[in-house]
TORSESE-405201 format. One record per residue (C-alpha): residue in one letter; x, y, z. Coordinates in steps of 0.05 Angstrom, whole numbers, padded with zeros to 5 digits, always signed. Layout:
N
AXYZ ...
This chain:
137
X+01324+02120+02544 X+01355+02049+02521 X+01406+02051+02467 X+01347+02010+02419 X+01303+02066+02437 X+01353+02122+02412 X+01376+02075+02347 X+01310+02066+02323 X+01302+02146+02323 X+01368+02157+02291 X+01345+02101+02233 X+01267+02131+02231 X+01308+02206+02221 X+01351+02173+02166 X+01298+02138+02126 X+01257+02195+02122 X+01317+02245+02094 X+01333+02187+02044 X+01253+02189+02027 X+01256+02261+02018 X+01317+02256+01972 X+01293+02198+01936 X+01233+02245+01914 X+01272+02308+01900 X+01308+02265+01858 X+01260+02220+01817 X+01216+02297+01801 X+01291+02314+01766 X+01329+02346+01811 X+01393+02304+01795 X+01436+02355+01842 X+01414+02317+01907 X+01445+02251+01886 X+01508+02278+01930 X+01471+02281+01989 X+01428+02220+01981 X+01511+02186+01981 X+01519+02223+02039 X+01459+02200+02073 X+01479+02123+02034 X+01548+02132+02076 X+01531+02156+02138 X+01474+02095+02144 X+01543+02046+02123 X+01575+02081+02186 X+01523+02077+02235 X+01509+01997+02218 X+01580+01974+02211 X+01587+02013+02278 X+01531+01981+02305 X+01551+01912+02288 X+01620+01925+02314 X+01599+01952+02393 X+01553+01904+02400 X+01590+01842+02366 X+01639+01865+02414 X+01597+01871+02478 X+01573+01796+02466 X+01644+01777+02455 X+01667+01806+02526 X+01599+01774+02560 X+01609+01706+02533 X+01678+01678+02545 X+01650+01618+02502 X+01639+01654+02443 X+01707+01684+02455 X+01753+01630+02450 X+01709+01599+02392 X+01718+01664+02355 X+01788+01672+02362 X+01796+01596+02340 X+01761+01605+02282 X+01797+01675+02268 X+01857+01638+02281 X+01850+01583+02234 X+01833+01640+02170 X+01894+01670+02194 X+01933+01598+02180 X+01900+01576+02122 X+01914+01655+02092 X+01992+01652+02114 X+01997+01583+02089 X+01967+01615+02017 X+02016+01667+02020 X+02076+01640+02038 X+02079+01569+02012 X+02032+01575+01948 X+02030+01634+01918 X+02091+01662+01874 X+02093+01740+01852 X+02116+01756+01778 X+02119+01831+01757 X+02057+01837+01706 X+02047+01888+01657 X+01977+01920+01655 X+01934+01932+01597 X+01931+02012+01615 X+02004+02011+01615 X+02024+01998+01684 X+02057+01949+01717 X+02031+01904+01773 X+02085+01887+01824 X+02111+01822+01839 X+02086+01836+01922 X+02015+01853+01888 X+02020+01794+01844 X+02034+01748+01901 X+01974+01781+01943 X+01929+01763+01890 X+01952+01695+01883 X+01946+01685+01945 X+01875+01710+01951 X+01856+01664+01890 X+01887+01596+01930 X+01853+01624+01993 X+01786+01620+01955 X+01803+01561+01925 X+01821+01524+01991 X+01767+01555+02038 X+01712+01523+01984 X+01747+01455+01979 X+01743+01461+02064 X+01673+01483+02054 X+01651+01429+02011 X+01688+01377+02050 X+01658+01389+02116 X+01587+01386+02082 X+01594+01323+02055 X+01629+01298+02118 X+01577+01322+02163 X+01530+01299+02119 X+01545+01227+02103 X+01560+01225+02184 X+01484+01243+02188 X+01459+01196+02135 X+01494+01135+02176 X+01461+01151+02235 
């Protein structure tokens, strides 16, 4: 039995137990909503798994895709560091529950915000590149 065979089973299996409580839960039985989570989770699980193996499996079979993955991982990685270490600066911020945000978690989320800010300005630059190199074709 191939591994599609047995997946489609295991998802068939699933969407009938959500069906089931979906329907206990719309005729008021509000108790179920932990297990329709449960059955919510363990459907995240089995498709981030999923997407993992066999992300991986084409990964190992194409040395191609390989190398152009890692470049690409490799060049988030840069673009992230660079955010961190050159742009971003970490103050100690107080909350409004009270607490205190550290100057490390400051500096994370700065750096996240110029890490957005400079992976849409890459975005949007090699779209119009690309595209004016189309147009003057």
């Amino acid at each position: 039995m191939g591994l599609h065979k047995i997946i489609r089973i295991i998802a068939l299996i699933l969407a009938l137990v959500g069906i089931i409580f979906a329907f206990m839960l719309v005729s008021g039985n509000e108790g179920q909503i932990g297990s329709m989570l449960t059955v919510a989770y363990v459907i995240l699980a089995l498709v981030l798994a999923s997407v993992i193996i066999f992300t991986l499996m084409n990964l190992i079979a194409h040395p191609a895709a390989l190398k152009s993955t890692l470049t690409g991982v490799g060049a988030f990685a840069v673009v992230g560091l660079i955010c961190y270490f050159l742009l971003a600066n970490g103050v100690e911020t107080d909350l409004r529950d009270g607490k205190t945000l550290s100057a490390g978690g400051s500096k994370l989320v700065g750096a996240g915000l110029y890490m957005f800010y400079a992976l849409a300005i890459i975005a949007i630059g090699s779209m119009l590149f690309f595209g004016l190199k189309k147009m003057t074709k």
